[in-house]
C-alpha positions as a Markdown table, in Angstrom:
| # | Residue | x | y | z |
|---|---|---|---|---|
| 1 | Unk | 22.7 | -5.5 | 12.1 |
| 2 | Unk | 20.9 | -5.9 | 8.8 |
| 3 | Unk | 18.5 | -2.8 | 8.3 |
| 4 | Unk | 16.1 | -4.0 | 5.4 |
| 5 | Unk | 14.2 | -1.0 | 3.4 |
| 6 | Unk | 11.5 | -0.2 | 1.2 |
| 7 | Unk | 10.3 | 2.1 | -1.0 |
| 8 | Unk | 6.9 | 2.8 | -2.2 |
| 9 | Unk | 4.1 | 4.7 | -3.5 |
| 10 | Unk | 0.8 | 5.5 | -1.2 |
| 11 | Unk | -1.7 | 3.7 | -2.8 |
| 12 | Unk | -5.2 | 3.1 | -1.5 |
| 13 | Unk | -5.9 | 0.0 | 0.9 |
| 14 | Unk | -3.5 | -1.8 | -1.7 |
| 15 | Unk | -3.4 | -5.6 | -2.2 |
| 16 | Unk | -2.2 | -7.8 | 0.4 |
| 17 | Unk | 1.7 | -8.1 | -1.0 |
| 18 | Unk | 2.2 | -3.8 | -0.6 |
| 19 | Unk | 1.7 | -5.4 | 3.6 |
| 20 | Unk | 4.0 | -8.3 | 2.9 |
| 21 | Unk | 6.7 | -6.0 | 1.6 |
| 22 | Unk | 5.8 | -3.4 | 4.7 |
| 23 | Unk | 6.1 | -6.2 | 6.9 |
| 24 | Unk | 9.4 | -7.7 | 5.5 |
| 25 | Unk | 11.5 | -4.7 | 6.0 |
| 26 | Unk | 12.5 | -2.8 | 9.3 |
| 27 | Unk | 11.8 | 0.6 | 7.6 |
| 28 | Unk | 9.1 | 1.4 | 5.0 |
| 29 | Unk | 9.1 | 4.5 | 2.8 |
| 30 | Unk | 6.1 | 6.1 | 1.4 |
| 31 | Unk | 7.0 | 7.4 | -2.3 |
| 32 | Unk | 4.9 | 10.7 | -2.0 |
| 33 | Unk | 7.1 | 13.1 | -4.0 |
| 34 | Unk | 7.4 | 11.5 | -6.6 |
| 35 | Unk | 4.5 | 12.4 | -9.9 |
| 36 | Unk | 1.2 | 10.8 | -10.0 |
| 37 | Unk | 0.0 | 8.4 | -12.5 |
| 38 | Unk | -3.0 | 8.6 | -14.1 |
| 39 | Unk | -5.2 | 5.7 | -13.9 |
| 40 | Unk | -2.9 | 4.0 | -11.3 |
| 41 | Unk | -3.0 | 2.7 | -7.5 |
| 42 | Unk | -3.3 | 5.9 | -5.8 |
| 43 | Unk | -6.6 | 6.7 | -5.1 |
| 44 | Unk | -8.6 | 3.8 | -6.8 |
| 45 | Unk | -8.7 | -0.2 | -6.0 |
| 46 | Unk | -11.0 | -3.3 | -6.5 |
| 47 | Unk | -13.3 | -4.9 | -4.0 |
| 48 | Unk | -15.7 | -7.3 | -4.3 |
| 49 | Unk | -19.0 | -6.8 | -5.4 |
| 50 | Unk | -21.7 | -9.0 | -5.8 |
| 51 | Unk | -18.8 | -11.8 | -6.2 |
| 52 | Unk | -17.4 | -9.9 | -8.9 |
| 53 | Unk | -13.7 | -7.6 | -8.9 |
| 54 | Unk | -15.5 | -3.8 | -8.9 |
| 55 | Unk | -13.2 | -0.9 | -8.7 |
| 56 | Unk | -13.8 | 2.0 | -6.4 |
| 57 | Unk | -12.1 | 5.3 | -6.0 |
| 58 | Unk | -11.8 | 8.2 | -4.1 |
| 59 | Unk | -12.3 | 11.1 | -6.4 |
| 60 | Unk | -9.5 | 14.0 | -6.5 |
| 61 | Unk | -9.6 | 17.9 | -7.3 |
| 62 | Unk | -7.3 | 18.8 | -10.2 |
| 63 | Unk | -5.3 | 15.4 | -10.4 |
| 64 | Unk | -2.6 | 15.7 | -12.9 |
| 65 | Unk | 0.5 | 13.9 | -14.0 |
| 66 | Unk | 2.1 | 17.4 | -13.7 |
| 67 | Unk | 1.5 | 17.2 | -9.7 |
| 68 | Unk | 3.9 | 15.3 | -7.3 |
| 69 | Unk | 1.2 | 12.8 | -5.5 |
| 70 | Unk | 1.3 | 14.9 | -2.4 |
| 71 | Unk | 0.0 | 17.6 | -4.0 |
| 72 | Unk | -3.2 | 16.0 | -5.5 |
| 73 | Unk | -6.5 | 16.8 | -3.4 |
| 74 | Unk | -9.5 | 14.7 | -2.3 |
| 75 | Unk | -12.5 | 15.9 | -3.4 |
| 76 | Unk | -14.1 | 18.3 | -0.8 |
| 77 | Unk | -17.4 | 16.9 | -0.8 |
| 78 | Unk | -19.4 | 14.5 | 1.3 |
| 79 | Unk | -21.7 | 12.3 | -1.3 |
| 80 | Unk | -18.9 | 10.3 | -2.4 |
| 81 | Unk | -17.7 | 9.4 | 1.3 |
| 82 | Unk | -21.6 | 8.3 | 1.6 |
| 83 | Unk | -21.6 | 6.6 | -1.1 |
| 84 | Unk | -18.3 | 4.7 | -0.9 |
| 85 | Unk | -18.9 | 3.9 | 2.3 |
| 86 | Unk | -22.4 | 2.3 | 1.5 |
| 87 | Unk | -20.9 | 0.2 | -1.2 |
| 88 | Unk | -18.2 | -1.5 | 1.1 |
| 89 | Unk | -20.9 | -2.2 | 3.8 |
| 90 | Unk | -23.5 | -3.5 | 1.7 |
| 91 | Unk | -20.9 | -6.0 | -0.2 |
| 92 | Unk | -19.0 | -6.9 | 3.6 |
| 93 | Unk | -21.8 | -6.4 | 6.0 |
| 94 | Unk | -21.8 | -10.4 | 6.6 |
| 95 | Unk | -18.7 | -10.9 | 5.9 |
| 96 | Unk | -17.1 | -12.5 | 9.3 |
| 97 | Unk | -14.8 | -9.8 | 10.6 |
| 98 | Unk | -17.2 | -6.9 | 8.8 |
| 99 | Unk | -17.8 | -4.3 | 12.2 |
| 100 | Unk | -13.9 | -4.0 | 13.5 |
| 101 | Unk | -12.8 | -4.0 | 9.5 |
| 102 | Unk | -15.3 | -1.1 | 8.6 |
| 103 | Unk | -15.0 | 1.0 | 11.5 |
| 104 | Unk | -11.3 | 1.3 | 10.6 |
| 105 | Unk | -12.1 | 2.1 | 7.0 |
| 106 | Unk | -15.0 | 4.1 | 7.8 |
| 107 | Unk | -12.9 | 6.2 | 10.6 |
| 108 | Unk | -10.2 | 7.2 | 8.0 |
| 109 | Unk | -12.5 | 7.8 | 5.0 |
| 110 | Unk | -14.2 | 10.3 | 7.3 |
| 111 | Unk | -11.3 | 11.7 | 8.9 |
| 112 | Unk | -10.9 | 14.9 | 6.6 |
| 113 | Unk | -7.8 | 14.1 | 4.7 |
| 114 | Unk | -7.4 | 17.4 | 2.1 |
| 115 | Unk | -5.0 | 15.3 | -0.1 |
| 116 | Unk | -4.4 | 11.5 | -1.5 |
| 117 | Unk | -1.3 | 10.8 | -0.2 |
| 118 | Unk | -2.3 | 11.7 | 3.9 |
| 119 | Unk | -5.3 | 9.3 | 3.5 |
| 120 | Unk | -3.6 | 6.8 | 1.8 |
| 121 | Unk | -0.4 | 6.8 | 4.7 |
| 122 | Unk | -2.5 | 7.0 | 7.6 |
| 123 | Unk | -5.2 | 4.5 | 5.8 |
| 124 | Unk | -2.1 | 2.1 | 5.6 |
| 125 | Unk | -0.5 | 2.8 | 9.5 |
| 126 | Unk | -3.8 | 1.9 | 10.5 |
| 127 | Unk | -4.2 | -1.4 | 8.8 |
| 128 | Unk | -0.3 | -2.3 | 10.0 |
| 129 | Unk | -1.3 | -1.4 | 13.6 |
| 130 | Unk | -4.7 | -3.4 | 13.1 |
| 131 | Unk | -2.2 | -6.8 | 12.1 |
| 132 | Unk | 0.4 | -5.8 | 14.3 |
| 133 | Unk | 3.3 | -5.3 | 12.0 |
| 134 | Unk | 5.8 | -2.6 | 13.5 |
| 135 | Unk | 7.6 | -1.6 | 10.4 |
| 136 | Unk | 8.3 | 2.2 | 10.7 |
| 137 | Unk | 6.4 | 4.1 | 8.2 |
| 138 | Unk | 7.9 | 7.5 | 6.9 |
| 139 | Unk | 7.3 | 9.7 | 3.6 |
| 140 | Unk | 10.1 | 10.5 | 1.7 |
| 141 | Unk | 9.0 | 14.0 | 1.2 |
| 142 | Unk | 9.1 | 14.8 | 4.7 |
| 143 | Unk | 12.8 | 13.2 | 5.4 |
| 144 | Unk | 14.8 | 13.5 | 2.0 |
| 145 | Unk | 16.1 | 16.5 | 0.5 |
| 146 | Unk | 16.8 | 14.5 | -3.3 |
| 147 | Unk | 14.1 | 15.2 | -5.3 |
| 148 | Unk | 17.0 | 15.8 | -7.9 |
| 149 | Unk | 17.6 | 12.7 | -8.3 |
| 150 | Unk | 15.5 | 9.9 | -10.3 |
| 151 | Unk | 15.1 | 6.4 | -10.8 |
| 152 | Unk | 17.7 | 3.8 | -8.8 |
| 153 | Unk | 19.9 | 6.9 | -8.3 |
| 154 | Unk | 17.4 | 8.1 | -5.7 |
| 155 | Unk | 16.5 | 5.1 | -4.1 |
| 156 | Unk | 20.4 | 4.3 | -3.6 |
| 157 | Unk | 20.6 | 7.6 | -2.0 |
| 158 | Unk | 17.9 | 6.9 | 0.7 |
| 159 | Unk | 19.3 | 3.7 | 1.2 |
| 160 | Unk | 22.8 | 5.5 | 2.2 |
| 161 | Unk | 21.0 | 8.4 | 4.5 |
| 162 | Unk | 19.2 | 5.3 | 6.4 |
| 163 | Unk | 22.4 | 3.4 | 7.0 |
| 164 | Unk | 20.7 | 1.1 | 4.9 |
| 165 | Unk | 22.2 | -2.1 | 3.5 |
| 166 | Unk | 19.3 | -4.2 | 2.3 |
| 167 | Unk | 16.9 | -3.0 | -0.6 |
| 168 | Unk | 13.4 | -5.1 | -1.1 |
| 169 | Unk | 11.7 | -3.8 | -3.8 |
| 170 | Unk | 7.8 | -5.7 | -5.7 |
| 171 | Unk | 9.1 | -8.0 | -8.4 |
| 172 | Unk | 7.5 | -5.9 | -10.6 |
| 173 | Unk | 10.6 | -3.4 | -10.5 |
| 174 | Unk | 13.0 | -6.1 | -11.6 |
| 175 | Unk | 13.8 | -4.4 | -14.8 |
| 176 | Unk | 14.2 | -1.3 | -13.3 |
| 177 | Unk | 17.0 | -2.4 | -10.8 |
| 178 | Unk | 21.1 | -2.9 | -11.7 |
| 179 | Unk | 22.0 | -5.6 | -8.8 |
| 180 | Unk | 26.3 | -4.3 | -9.9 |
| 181 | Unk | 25.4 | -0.9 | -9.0 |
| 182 | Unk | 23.3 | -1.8 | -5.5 |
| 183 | Unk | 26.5 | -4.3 | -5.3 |
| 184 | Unk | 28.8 | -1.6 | -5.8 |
| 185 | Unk | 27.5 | 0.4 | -2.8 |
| 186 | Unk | 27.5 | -2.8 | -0.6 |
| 187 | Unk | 23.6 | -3.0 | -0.6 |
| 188 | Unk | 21.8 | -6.3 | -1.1 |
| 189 | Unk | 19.4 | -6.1 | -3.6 |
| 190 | Unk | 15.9 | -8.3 | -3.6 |
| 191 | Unk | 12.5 | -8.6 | -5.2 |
| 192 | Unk | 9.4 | -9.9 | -3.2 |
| 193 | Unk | 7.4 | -12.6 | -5.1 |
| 194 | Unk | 4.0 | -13.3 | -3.4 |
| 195 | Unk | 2.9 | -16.6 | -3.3 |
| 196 | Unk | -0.6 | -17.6 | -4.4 |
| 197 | Unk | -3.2 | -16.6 | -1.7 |
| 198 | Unk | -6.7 | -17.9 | -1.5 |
| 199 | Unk | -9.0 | -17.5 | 1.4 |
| 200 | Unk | -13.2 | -18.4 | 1.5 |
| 201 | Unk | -14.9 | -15.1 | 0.0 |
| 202 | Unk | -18.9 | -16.1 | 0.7 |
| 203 | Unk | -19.6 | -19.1 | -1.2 |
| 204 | Unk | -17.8 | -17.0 | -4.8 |
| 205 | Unk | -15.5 | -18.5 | -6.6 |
| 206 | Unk | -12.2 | -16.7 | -5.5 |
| 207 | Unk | -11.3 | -13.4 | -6.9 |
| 208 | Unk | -7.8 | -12.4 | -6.4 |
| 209 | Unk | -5.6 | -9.5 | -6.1 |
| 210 | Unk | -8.0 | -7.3 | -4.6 |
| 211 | Unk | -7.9 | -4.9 | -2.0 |
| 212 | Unk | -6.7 | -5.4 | 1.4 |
| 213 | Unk | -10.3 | -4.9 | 2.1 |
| 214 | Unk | -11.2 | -8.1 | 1.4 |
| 215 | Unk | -8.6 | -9.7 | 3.0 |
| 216 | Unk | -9.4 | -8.1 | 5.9 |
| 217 | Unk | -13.0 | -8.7 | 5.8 |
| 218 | Unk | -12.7 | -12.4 | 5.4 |
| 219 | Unk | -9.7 | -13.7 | 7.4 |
| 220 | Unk | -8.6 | -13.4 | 11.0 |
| 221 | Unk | -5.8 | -10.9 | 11.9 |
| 222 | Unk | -3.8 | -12.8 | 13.7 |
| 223 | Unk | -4.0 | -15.9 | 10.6 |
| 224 | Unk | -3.3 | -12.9 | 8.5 |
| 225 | Unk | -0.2 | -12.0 | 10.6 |
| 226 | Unk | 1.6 | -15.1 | 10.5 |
| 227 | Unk | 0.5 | -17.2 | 7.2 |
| 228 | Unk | -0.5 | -14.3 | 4.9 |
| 229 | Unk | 2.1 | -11.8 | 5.4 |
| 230 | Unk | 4.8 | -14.4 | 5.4 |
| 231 | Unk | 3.5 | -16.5 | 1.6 |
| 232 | Unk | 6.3 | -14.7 | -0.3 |
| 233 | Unk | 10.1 | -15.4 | -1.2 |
| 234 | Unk | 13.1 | -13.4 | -1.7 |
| 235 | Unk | 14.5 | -13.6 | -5.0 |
């Protein structure tokens, strides 16, 4: 049997193709070892706001690119939940599925996560179990002992530990990736390319690659499930 795997950084309510790669593989692993980038994915993303793409972030304690992203911290403070959390209901709050979509968001923002990378996993579990994908999510700091290695060699070497034979990785990575190597340890090698996703945001013209917020706050899970998640191809 054909056991399809990911790899990934936790980034924060990502965009709706980090769920189409979740959703494509059988096993999904969560990049938290691995150093954080400044200005990147992990704890910020765009929503929007007044029909325009706004970022918002969760602010950290001590953030560094010296730090492995499961050692940043969240901020210990309570105004910037408040606030964050005012700013997504007051740009959703007629949005069509606004009450079951918030109370998700609103339940993890408040859940007291200490660091980035615990929100961002458990922020993502509970988005997959809200669409019903069953892709097993793990961290690869809690199951790998190879922080040694870098780059394709590591990936190559989680691949082998979970009997692995199939590697999808964003398209964005294709650069990255030597298709003779993956070939030379008999794993097939892919890149997800999403296809163009639009879906009625208010009466805005449509802003795209935003967080899965928005998605969420616009379309119907179960349209989600089954059209959204499945606009890609394989290359």
């Amino acid at each position: 049997m054909i056991r399809k795997i990911a790899i990934m950084q936790p980034y924060m309510f990502p965009y709706i193709g980090y769920f189409q790669l979740i959703a494509a593989v059988d096993k999904f692993v969560v990049y938290d070892d691995v150093n954080y980038i400044n200005r990147g994915w992990v704890n910020r993303n765009n929503i929007l706001i007044n029909g325009v793409a706004t970022l918002i972030q969760i602010p950290l304690s001590g953030a560094s690119q010296n730090k492995l992203i499961n050692e940043v911290e969240i901020l210990n403070e309570t105004k910037w939940k408040v606030k964050l959390l005012r700013t997504i209901e007051q740009s959703y709050k007629k949005a069509s599925f606004f009450l079951a979509v918030y109370d998700l968001i609103q339940t993890q923002i408040n859940k007291g996560h200490t660091h980035i990378a615990g929100l961002n996993v458990e922020s993502t579990q509970a988005v997959c179990k809200y669409l019903g994908i069953n892709t097993q999510i793990i961290s690869s700091s809690s199951h790998y002992q190879n922080k040694h290695l870098s780059g394709q060699d590591r990936i190559l070497d989680i691949c082998k530990i979970e009997n692995a034979d199939h590697y999808i990785n964003p398209i964005g990575g294709m650069e990255l990736y030597d298709r003779e190597l993956f070939d030379e340890n008999k794993i097939k090698l892919n890149f997800i390319q999403s296809s163009a996703i639009s879906y009625r945001q208010f009466n805005n013209l449509f802003a795209p690659y935003l967080s899965i917020i928005d998605v969420l706050m616009f379309c119907e899970p179960e349209y989600i499930k089954t059209k959204m998640l499945k606009a890609y191809k394989l290359i």
